[in-house]
Backbone atoms as SQL, in Angstrom:
CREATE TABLE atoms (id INTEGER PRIMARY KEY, chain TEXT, resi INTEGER, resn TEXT, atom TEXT, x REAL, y REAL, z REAL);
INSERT INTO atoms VALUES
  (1, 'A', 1, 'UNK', 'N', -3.946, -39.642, 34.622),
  (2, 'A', 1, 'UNK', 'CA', -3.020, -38.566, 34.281),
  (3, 'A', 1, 'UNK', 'C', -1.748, -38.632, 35.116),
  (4, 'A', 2, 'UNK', 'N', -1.721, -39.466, 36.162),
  (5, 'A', 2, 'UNK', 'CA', -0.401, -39.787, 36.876),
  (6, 'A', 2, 'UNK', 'C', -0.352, -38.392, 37.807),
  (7, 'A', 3, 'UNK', 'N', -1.295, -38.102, 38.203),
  (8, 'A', 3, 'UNK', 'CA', -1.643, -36.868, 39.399),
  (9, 'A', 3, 'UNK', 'C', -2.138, -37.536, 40.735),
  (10, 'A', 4, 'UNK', 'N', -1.460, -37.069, 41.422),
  (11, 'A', 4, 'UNK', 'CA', -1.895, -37.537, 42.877),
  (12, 'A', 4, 'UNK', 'C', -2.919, -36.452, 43.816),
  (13, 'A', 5, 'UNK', 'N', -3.604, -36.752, 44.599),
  (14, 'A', 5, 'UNK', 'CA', -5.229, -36.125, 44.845),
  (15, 'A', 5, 'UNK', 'C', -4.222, -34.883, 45.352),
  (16, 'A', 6, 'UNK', 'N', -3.201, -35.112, 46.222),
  (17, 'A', 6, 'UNK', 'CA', -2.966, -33.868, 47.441),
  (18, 'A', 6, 'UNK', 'C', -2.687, -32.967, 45.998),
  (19, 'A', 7, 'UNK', 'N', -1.973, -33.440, 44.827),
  (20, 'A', 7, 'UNK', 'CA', -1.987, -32.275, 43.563),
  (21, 'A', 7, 'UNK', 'C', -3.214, -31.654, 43.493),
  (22, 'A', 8, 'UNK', 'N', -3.522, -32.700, 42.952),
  (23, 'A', 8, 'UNK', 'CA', -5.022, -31.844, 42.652),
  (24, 'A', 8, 'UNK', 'C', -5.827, -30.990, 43.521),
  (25, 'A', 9, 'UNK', 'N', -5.632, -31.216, 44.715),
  (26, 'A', 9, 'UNK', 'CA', -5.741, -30.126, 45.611),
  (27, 'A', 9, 'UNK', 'C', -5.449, -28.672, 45.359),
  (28, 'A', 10, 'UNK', 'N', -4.126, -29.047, 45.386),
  (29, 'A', 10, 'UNK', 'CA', -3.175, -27.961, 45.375),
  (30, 'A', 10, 'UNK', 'C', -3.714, -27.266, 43.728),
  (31, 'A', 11, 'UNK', 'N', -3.496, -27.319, 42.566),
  (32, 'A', 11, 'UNK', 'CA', -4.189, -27.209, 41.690),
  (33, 'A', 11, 'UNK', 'C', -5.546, -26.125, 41.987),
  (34, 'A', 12, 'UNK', 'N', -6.728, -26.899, 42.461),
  (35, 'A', 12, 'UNK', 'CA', -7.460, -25.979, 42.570),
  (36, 'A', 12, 'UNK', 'C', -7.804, -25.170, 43.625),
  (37, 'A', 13, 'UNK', 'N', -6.783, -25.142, 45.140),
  (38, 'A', 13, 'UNK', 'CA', -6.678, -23.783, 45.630),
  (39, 'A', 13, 'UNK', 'C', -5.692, -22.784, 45.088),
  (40, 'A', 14, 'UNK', 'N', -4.739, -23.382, 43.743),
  (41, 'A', 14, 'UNK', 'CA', -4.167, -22.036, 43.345),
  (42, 'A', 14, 'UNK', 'C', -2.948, -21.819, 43.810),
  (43, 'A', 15, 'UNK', 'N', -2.672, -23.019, 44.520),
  (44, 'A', 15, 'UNK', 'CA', -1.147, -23.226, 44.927),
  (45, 'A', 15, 'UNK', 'C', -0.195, -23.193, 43.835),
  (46, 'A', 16, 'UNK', 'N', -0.652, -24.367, 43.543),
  (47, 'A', 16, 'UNK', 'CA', 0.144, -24.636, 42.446),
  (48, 'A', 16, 'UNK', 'C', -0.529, -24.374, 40.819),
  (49, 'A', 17, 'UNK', 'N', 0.586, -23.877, 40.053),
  (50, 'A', 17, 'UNK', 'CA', 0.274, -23.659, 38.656),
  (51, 'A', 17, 'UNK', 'C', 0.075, -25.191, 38.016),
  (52, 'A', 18, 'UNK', 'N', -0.666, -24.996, 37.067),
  (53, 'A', 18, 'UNK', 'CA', -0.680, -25.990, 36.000),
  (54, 'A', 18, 'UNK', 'C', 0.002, -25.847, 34.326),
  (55, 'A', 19, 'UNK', 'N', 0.862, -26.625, 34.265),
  (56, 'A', 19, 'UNK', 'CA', 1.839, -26.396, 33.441),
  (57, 'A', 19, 'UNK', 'C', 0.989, -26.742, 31.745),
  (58, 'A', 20, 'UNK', 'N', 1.935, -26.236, 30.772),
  (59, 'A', 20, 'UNK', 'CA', 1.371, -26.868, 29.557),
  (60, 'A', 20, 'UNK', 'C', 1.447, -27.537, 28.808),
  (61, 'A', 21, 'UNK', 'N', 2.375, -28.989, 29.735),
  (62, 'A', 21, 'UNK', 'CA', 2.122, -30.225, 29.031),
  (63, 'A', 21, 'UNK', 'C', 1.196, -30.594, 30.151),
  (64, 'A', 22, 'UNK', 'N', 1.124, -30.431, 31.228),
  (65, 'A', 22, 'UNK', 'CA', -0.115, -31.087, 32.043),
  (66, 'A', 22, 'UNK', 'C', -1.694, -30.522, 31.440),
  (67, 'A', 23, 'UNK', 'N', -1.492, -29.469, 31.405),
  (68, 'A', 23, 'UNK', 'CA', -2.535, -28.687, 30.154),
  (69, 'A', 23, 'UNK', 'C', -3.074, -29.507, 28.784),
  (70, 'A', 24, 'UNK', 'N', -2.146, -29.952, 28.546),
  (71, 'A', 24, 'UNK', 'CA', -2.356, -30.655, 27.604),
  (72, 'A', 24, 'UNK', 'C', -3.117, -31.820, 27.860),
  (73, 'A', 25, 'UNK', 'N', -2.472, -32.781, 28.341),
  (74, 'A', 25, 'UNK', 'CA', -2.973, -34.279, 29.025),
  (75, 'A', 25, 'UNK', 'C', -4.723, -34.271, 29.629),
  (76, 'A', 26, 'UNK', 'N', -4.710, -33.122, 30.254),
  (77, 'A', 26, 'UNK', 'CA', -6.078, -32.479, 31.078),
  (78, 'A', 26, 'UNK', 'C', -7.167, -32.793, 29.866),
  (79, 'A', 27, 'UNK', 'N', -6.700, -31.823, 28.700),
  (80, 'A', 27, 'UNK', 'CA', -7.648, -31.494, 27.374),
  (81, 'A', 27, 'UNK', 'C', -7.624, -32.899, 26.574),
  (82, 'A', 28, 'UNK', 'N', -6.391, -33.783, 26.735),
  (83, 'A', 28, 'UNK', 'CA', -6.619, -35.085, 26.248),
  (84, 'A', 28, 'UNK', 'C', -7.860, -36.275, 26.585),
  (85, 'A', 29, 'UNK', 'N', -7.668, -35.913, 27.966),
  (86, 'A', 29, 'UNK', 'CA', -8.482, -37.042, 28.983),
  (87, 'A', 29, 'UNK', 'C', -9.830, -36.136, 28.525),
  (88, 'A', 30, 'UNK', 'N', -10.100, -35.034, 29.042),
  (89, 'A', 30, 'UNK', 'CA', -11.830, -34.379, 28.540),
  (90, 'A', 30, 'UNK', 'C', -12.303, -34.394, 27.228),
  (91, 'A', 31, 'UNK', 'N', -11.428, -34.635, 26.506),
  (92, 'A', 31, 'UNK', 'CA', -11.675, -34.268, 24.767),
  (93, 'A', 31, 'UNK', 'C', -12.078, -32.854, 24.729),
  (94, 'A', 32, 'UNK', 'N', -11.255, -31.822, 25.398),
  (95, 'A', 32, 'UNK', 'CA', -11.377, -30.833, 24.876),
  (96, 'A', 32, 'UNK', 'C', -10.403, -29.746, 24.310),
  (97, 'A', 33, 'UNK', 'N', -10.514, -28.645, 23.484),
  (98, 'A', 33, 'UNK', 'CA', -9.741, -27.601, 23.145),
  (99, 'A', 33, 'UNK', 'C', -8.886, -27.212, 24.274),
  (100, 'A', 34, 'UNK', 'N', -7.660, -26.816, 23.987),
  (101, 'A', 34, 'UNK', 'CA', -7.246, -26.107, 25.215),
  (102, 'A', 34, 'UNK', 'C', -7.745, -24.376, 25.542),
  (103, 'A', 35, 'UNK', 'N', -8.458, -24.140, 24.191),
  (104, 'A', 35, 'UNK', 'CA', -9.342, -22.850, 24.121),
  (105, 'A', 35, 'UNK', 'C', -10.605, -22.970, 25.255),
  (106, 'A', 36, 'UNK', 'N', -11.010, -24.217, 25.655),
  (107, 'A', 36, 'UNK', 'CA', -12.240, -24.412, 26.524),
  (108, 'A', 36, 'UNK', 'C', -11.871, -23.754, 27.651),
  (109, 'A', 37, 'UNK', 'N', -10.607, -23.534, 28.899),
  (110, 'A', 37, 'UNK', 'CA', -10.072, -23.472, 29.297),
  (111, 'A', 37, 'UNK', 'C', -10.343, -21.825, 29.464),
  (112, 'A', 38, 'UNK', 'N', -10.072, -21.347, 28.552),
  (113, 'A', 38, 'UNK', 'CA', -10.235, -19.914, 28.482),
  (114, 'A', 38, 'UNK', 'C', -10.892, -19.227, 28.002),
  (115, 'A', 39, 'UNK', 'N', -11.951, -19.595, 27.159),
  (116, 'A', 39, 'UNK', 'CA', -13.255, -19.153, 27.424),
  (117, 'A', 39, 'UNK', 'C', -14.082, -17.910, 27.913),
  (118, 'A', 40, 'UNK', 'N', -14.319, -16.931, 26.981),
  (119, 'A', 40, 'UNK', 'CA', -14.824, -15.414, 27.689),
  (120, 'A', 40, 'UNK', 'C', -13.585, -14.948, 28.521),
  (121, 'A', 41, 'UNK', 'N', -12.524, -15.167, 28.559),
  (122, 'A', 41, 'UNK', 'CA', -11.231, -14.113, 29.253),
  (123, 'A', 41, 'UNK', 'C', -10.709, -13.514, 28.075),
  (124, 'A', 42, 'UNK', 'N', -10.548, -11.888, 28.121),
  (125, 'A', 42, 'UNK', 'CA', -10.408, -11.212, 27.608),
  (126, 'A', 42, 'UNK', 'C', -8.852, -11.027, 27.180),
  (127, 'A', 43, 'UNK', 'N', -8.216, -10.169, 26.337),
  (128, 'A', 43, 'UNK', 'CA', -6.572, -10.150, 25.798),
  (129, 'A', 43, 'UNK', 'C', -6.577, -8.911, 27.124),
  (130, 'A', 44, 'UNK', 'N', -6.315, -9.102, 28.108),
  (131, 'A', 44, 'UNK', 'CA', -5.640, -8.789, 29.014),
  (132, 'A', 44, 'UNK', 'C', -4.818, -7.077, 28.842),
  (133, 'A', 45, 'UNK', 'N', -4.800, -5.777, 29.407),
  (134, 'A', 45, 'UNK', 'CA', -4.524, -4.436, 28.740),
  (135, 'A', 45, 'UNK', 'C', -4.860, -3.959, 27.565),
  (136, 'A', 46, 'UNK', 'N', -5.740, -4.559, 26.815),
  (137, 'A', 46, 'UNK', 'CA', -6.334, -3.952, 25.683),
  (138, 'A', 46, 'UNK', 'C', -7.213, -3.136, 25.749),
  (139, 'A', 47, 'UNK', 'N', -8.102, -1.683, 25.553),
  (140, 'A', 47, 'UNK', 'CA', -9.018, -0.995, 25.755),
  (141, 'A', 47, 'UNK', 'C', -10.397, -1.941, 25.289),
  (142, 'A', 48, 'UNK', 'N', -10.005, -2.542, 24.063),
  (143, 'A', 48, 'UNK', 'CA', -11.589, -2.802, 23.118),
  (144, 'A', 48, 'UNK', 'C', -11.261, -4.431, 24.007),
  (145, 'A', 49, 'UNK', 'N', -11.836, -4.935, 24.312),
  (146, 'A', 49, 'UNK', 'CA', -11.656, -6.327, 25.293),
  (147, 'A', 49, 'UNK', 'C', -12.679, -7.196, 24.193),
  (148, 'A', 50, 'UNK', 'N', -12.133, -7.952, 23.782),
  (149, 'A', 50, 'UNK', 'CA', -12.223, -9.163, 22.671),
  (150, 'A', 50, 'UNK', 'C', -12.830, -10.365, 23.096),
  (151, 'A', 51, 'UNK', 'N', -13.781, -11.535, 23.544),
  (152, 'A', 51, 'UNK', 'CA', -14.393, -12.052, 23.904),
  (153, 'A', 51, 'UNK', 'C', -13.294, -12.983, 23.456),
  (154, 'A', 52, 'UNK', 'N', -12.831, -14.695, 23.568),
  (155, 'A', 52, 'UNK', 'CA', -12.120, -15.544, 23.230),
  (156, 'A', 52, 'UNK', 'C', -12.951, -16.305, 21.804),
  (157, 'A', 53, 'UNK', 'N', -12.452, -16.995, 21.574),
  (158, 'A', 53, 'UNK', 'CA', -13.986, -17.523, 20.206),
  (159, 'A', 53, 'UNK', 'C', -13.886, -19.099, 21.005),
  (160, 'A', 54, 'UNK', 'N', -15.158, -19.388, 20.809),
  (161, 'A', 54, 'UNK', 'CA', -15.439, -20.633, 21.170),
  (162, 'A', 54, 'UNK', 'C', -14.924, -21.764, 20.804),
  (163, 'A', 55, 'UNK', 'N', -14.823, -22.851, 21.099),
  (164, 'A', 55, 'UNK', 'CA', -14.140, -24.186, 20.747),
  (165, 'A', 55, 'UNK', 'C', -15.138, -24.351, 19.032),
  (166, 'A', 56, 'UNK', 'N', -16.418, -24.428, 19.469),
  (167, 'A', 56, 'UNK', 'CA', -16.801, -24.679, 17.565),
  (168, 'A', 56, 'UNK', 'C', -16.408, -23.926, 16.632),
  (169, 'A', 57, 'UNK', 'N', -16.265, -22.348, 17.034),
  (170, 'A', 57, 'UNK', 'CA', -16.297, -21.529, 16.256),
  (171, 'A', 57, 'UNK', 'C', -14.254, -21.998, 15.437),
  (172, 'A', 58, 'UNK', 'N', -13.547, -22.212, 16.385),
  (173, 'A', 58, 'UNK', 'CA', -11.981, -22.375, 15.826),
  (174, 'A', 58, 'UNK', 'C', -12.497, -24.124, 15.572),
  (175, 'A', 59, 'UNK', 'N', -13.148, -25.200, 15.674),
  (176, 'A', 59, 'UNK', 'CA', -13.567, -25.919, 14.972),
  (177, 'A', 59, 'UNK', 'C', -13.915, -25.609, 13.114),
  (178, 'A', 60, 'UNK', 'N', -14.534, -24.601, 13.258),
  (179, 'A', 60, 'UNK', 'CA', -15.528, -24.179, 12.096),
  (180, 'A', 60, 'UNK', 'C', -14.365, -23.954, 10.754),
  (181, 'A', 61, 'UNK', 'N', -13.530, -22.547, 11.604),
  (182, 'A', 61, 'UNK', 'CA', -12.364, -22.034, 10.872),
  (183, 'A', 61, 'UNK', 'C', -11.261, -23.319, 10.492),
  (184, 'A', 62, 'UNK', 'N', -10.728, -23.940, 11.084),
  (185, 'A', 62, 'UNK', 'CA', -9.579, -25.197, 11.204),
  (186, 'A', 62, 'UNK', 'C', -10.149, -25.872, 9.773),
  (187, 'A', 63, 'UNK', 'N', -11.807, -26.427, 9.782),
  (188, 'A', 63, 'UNK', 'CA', -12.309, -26.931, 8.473),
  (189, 'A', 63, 'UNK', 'C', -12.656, -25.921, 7.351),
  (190, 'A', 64, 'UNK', 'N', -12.882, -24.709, 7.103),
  (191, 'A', 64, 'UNK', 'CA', -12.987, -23.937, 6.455),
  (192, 'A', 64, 'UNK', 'C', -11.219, -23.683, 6.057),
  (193, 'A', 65, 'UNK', 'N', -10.416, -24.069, 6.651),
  (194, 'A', 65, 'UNK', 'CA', -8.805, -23.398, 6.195),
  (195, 'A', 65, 'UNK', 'C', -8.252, -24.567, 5.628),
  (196, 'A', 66, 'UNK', 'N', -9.076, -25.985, 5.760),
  (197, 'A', 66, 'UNK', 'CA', -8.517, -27.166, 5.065),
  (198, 'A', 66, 'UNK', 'C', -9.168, -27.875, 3.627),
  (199, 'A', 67, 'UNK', 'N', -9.969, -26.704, 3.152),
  (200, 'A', 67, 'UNK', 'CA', -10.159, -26.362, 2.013),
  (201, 'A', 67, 'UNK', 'C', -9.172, -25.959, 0.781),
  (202, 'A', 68, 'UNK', 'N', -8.744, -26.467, -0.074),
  (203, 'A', 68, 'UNK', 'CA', -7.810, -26.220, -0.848),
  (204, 'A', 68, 'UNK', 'C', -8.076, -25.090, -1.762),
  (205, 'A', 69, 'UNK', 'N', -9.520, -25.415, -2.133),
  (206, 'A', 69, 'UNK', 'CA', -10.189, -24.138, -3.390),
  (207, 'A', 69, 'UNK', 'C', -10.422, -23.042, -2.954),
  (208, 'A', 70, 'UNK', 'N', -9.855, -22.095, -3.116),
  (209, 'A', 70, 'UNK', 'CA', -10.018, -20.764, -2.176),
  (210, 'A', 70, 'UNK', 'C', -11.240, -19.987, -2.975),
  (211, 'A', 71, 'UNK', 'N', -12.008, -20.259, -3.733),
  (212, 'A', 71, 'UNK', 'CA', -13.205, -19.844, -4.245),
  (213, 'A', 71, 'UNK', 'C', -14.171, -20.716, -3.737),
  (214, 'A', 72, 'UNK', 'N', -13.885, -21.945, -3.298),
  (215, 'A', 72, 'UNK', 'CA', -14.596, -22.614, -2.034),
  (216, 'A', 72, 'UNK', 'C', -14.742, -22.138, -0.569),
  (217, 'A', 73, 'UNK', 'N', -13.711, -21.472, 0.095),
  (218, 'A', 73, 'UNK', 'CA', -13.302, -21.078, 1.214),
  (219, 'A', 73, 'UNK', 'C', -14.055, -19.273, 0.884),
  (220, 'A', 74, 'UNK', 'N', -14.075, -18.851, 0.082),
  (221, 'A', 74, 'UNK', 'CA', -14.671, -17.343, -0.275),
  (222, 'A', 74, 'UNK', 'C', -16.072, -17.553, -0.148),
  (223, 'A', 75, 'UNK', 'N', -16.595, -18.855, -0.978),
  (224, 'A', 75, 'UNK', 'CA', -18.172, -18.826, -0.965),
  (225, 'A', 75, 'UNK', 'C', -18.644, -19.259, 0.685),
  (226, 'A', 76, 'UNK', 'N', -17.706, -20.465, 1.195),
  (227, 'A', 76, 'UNK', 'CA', -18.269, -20.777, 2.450),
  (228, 'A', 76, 'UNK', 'C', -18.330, -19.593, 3.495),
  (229, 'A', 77, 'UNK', 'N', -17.395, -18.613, 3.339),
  (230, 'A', 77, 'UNK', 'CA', -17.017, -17.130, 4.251),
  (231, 'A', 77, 'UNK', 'C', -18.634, -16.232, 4.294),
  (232, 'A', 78, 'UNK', 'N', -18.791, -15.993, 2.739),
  (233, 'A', 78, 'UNK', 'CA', -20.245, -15.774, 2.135),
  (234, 'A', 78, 'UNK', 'C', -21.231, -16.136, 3.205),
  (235, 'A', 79, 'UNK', 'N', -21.481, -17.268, 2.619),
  (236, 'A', 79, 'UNK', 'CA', -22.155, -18.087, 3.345),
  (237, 'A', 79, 'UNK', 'C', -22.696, -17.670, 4.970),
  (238, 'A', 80, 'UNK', 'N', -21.599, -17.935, 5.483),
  (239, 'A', 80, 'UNK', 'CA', -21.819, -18.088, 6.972),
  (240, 'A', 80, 'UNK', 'C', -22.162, -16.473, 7.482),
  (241, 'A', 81, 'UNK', 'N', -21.297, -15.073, 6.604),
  (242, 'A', 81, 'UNK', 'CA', -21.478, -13.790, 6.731),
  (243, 'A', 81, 'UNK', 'C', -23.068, -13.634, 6.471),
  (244, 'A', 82, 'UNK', 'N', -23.779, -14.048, 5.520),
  (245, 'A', 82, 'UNK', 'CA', -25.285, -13.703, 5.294),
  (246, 'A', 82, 'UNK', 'C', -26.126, -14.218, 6.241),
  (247, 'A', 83, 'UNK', 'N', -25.503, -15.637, 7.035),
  (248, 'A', 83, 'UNK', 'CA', -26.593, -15.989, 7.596),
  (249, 'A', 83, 'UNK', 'C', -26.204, -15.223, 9.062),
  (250, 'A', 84, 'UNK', 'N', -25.221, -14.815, 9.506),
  (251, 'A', 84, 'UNK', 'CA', -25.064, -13.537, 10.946),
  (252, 'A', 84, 'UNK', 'C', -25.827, -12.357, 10.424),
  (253, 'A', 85, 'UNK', 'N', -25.863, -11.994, 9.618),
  (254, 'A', 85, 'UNK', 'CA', -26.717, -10.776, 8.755),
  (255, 'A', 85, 'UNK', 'C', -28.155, -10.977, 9.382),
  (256, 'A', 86, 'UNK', 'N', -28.748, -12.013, 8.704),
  (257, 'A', 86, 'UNK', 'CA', -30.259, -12.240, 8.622),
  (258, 'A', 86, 'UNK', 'C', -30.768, -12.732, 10.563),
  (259, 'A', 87, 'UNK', 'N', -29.668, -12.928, 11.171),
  (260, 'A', 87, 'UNK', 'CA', -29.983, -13.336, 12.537),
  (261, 'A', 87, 'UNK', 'C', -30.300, -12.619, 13.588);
């Protein structure tokens, strides 16, 4: 990532911020969401505090929205609503 250790130091006592193209590069090298990252932190001054959604779950949606047939995208919605029902 072209980071030098005394960074990375600095990094995780909180010295220094981590920016969001370095943010980026981070989630490149792990193969992960930059949603992983934040994870269960809440929308910050809101009363009703909102859990974040998981990396599969905006996986799930991303392929459910690249559906063209929206009577495809209605039944798969179906779908996934009955089986949180029965769980």
């Amino acid at each position: 990532m072209g980071v030098s250790f005394q960074q990375v130091q600095k990094y995780q006592k909180g010295l220094n911020r981590i920016g969001a193209s370095r943010l980026w590069d981070i989630c490149k090298v792990l193969d992960v969401l930059v949603i992983y990252f934040f994870e269960g932190l809440s929308r910050g001054g809101q009363e009703d505090l909102q859990p974040a959604l998981s990396s599969q779950a905006i996986k799930l949606a991303k392929a459910i929205d690249e559906i063209q047939n929206d009577d495809m995208n209605t039944h798969f919605l179906r779908l996934i609503r009955s089986y949180t029902k029965s769980a």
